[in-house]
C-alpha positions in Angstrom: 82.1 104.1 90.4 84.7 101.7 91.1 87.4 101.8 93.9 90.9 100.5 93.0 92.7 100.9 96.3 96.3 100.1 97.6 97.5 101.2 101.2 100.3 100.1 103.4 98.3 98.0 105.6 94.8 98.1 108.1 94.9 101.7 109.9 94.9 103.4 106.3 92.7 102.2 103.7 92.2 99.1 104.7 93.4 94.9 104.1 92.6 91.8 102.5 90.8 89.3 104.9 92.0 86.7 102.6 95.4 86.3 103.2 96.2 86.6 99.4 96.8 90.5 99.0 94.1 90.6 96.8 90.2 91.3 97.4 87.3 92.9 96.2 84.8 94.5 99.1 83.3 91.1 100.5 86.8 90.1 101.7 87.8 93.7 102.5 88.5 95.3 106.1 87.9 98.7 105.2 90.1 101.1 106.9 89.8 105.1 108.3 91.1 106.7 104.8 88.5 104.7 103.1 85.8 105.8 104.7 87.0 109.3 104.5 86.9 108.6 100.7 83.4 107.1 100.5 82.2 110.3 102.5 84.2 112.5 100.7 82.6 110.7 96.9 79.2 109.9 98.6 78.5 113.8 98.5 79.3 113.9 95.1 77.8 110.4 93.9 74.8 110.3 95.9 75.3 107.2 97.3 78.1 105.4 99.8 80.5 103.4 97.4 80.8 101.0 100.5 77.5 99.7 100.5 78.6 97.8 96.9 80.7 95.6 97.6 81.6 95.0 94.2 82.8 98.2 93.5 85.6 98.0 95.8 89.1 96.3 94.1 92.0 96.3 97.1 96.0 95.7 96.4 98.3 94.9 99.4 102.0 96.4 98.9 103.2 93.1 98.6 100.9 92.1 95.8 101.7 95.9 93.9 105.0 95.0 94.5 105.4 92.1 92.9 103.2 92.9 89.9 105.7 95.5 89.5 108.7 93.3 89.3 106.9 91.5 86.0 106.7 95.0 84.2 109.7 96.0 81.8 112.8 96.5 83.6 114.1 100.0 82.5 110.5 102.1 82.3 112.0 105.5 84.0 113.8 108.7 82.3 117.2 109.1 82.9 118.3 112.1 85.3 120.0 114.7 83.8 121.2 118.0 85.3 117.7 119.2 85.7 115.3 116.5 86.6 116.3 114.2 89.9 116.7 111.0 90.1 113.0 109.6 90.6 112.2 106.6 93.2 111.5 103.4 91.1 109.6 101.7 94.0 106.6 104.8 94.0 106.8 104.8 90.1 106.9 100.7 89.7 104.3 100.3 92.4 101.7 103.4 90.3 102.4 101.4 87.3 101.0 98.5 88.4 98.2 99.6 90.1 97.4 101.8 87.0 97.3 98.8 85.1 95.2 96.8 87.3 93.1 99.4 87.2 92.9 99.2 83.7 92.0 95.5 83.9 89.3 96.5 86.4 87.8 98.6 84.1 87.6 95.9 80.9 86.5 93.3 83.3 83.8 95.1 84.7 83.2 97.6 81.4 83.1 100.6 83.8 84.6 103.7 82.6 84.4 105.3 86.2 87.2 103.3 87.5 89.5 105.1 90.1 92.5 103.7 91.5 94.2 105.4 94.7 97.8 104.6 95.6 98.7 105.7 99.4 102.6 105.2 100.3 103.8 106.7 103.6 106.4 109.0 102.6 108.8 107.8 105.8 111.3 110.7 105.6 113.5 112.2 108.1 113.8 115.6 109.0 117.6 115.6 107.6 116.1 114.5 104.2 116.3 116.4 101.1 113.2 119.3 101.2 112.3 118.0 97.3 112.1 114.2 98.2 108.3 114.4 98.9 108.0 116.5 95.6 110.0 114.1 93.4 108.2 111.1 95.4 104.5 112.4 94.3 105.9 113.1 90.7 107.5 109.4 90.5 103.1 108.1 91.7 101.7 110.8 89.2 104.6 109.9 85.9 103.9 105.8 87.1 100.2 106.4 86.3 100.6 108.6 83.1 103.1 105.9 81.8 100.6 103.5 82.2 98.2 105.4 80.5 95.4 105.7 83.3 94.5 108.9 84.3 92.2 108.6 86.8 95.2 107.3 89.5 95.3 109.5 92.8 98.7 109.5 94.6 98.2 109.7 97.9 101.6 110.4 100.1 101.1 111.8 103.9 104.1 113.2 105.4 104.3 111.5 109.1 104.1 115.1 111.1 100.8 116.0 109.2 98.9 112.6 109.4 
């Protein structure tokens, strides 16, 4: 199995030790969530991910971000009466990740590619009770439209880290 990872910085799933927002696991400082993963798959894989290197593919949010800014411009349904307005940054940023997944996965010819996206959600208590809802929908829609269905949004809510 292989790891495609992207976190807001060291205390959650980890950062690049080489200063270019991109790393596989030799240049990786793997963070808490990470390791909760690996324990998490090792019961189910037999084996801790983290002792292969290799199998470990890390995104900064800068890097995600600006792979985003490359894909096409309009990529988002309308709103209409019934469906919100959905947050391009959490829908560009699952985009890209699903498609570096993807590239992962041709590179490496590994069909058991997994790519996790964790974005704080960074809400106040005055904001709309759906905006955590429509966030996680904008992750899930991002990796459906870029046709990789093995993305994981992952979007803690600051009072229940």
């Amino acid at each position: 199995m292989i790891l495609v990872l992207s976190g807001e910085g060291a205390t959650d799933l980890g950062a690049c030790t080489n200063g270019h927002g991109r790393c596989d696991g030799t240049e990786f400082a793997v963070g808490p969530i990470t390791v909760l993963i690996d324990q998490m798959l090792e019961q189910k894989l037999g084996y801790s991910v983290l002792d292969f290197p290799a199998c470990l593919n890390f995104f900064d949010e800068s890097y995600l971000c600006r792979k985003a800014k490359e894909l096409p411009a309009r990529m988002q349904p309308a709103r209409s009466k019934k469906k919100e307005a959905e947050t391009g940054y959490f829908f560009g940023n699952a985009v890209a990740l699903g498609t570096l997944a993807q590239e992962v996965e041709q590179s490496t010819e590994d069909k058991a590619v997994v790519a996790i996206l964790l974005r704080d959600y960074d809400s106040t208590r005055s904001a709309n009770a759906h905006l955590w809802q429509t966030k996680h929908e904008s992750m899930e829609y991002g990796f459906r439209y870029a046709r990789f269905d093995r993305g994981v949004p992952m979007l803690p809510k600051p009072t229940s880290e």
